[in-house]
N, C-alpha and C positions, 0 to 999 in steps of 0.2 A: 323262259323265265326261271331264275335261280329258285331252288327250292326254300320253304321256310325252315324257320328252326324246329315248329313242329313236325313238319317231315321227313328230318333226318333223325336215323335212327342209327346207334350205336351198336354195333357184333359185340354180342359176352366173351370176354375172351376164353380159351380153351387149352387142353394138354396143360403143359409145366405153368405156360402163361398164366394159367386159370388157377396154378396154386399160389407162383408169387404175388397175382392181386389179393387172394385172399390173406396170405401172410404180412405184405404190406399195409392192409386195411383192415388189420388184426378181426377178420370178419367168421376164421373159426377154430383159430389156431389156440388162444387164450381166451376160448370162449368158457365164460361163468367158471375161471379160474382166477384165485385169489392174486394179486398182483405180486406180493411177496411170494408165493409160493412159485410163481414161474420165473423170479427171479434167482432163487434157489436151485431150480434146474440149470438156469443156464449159466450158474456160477458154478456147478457140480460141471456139467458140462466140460467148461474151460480147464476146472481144477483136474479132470481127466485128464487133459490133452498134457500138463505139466508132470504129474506123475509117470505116465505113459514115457513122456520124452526121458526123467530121472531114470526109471527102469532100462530101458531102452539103454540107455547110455554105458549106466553100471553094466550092462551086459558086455556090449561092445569094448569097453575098457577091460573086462576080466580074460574075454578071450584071445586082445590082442597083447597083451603083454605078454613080454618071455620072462618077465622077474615071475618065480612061484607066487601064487593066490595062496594066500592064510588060509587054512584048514576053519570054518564057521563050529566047526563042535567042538573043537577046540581053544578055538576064541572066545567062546561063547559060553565055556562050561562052566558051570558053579560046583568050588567044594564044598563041599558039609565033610564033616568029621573027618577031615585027610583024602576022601574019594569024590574025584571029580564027576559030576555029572552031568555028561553031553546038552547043552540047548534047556535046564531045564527053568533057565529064571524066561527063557523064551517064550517057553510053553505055557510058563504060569501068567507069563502077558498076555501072548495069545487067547488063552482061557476066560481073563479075567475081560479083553474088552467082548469078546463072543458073548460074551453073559452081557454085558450090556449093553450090545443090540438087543439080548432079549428084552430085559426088564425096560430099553426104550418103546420097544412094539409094545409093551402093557402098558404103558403110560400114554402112548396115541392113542389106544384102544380105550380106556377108561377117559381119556379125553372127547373122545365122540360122545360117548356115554355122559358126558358132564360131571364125571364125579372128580372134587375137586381136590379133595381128600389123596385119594389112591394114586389120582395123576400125579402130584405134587410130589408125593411120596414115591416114586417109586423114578421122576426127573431127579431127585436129588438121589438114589439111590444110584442111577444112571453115572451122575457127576461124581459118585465117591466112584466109582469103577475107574471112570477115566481120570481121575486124581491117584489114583491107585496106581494106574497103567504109569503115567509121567514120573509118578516115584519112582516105579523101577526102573522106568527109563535114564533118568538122572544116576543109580547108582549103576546100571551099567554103563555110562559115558563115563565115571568117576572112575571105574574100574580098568578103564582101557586107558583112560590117560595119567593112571597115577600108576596103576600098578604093572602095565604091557609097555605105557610109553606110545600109545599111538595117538598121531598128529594129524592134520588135515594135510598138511604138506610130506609126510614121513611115518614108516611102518617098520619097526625091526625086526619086524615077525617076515615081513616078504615083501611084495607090491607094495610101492607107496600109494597109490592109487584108491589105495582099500581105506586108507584113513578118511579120503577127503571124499568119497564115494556111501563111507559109511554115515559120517556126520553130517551128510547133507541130506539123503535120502530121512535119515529119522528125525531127524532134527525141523527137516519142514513140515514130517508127518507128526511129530511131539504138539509143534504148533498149533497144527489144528487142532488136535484132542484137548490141548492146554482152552483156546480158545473156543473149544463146544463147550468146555466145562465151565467156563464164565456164563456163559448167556443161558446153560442150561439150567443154573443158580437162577438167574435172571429169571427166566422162563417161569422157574418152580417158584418161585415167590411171588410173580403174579397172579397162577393160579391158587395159589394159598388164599389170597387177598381176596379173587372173585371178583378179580381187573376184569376179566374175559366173560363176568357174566354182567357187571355192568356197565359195558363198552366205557371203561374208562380209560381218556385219552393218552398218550406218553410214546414213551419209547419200546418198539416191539408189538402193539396192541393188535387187535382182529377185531370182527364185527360182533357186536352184542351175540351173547349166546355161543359162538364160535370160539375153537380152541385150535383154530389155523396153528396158529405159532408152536404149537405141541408138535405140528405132522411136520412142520415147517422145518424143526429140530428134528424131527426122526428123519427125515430127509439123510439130513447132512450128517447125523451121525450114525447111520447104515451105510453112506461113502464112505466114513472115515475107518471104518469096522473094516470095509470090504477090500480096502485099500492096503491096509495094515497086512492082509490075507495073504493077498501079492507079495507084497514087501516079506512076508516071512517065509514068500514058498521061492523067490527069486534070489533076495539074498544072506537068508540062513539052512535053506535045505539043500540050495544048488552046491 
C-alpha cells in the first residue's frame, strides 16, 4: 500500500545545500536587518567590484605602455608664491575627506543615542567636507585641462592614456561624494525635523524611534572615504 502524505517525511538539507536554502528563504542571512540597510551592502558590494575593475585597469594600462607615464608630483603639484609643492592640494583632499569619515562615525554614534541636535549637526558638517573635497576636485580638473592641456583622449605631458584613465577614475569617484552630499543634506534635515522620532512617512524614512538612515549613510560614506584611499595610494603615489 503506497504510503500517506503523513508518512512521508522530508531530509533537512545539509553542507552548502543547507546554506543556499537558508539564503534563498531569507531564513538567516537578513535576519532583523533593516531592508535598506542590506540593500546598501549589496550596492557597496557591486560598487566594489566596479572600482576594483577601474583600478585594476589603470594599472594594466600604466605598465603596458611604452609612451612615459607623467610624473603624479609633478602633475599634481601646487605653486604658492613661485615653489611648487609635490601632491599638496592631494593631501589637503585626502585630509579633508578622512576628517569626515570621522565627524560621520559621530553622527551615527549620537544617532543611536537619538540626539537630534548633534547628529544633524555634525551630517551637515559631514556634507561641507565632502562639498569641500568636489571643490577641490573641480579646480584640479580646471587645472589640467586649461592650464597642462590634458584630454581624455590626449596628454602632452606623455601617455595619453593618463588623461582618460585620470577623468574616469575621479570623475566616477567625484559622483559619489557629490551624490552622498545630496542625501546627506537630505538625511540632516530630517533629523533636524524629528521625521525619525515621529516615524513620518516620505522619502528615505526608518521605524519610529530609529535613526537606520544615519548608519545607512555612514555606510556608504566610510566606502566612499575608503575608496578615495586607494585611488590616492594607486594613482597618485605609484
Amino acid at each position: 500500500m503506497a504510503p500517506s502524505d503523513s508518512d512521508t517525511t522530508v531530509a533537512a538539507p545539509t553542507g552548502l545545500t543547507s546554506i543556499a536554502a537558508d539564503w534563498s528563504s531569507d531564513q538567516r542571512t537578513f535576519k532583523n536587518v533593516p531592508w535598506g540597510k542590506a540593500m546598501m551592502w549589496i550596492f557597496l558590494l557591486s560598487d566594489t567590484f566596479i572600482f576594483t575593475i577601474f583600478l585594476t585597469s589603470y594599472m594594466t594600462v600604466r605598465m603596458s605602455t611604452t609612451v612615459p607615464w607623467p610624473n603624479p608630483s609633478e602633475v599634481f603639484a601646487l605653486t604658492i608664491g613661485g615653489t611648487k609643492f609635490p601632491l599638496l592640494l592631494i593631501a589637503i583632499m585626502t585630509f579633508i575627506l578622512i576628517s569626515s569619515s570621522g565627524t560621520m562615525a559621530l553622527a551615527v554614534n549620537f544617532g543611536y543615542r537619538r540626539d537630534r541636535k548633534k547628529t544633524a549637526i555634525l551630517l551637515l558638517i559631514t556634507a561641507a567636507f565632502g562639498a569641500s573635497f568636489v571643490g577641490m576636485q573641480v579646480f584640479e580638473w580646471t587645472k589640467l585641462i586649461v592650464e597642462e592641456g590634458v584630454r581624455p583622449w590626449g596628454n602632452p605631458m606623455g601617455a595619453a592614456q593618463f588623461g582618460s584613465t585620470f577623468f574616469m577614475i575621479t570623475g566616477f569617484h567625484g559622483t559619489h561624494v557629490s551624490i552622498g552630499v545630496i542625501f546627506l543634506i537630505i538625511v540632516a534635515r530630517k533629523v533636524w525635523r524629528g521625521e525619525y522620532d515621529s516615524n513620518t512617512r516620505g522619502f528615505f524614512t526608518s521605524q519610529k524611534g530609529n535613526y537606520e538612515a544615519v548608519e545607512i549613510m555612514g555606510l556608504y560614506w566610510h566606502f566612499v572615504d575608503l575608496v578615495w584611499v586607494f585611488i590616492f595610494a594607486v594613482f597618485y603615489l605609484w
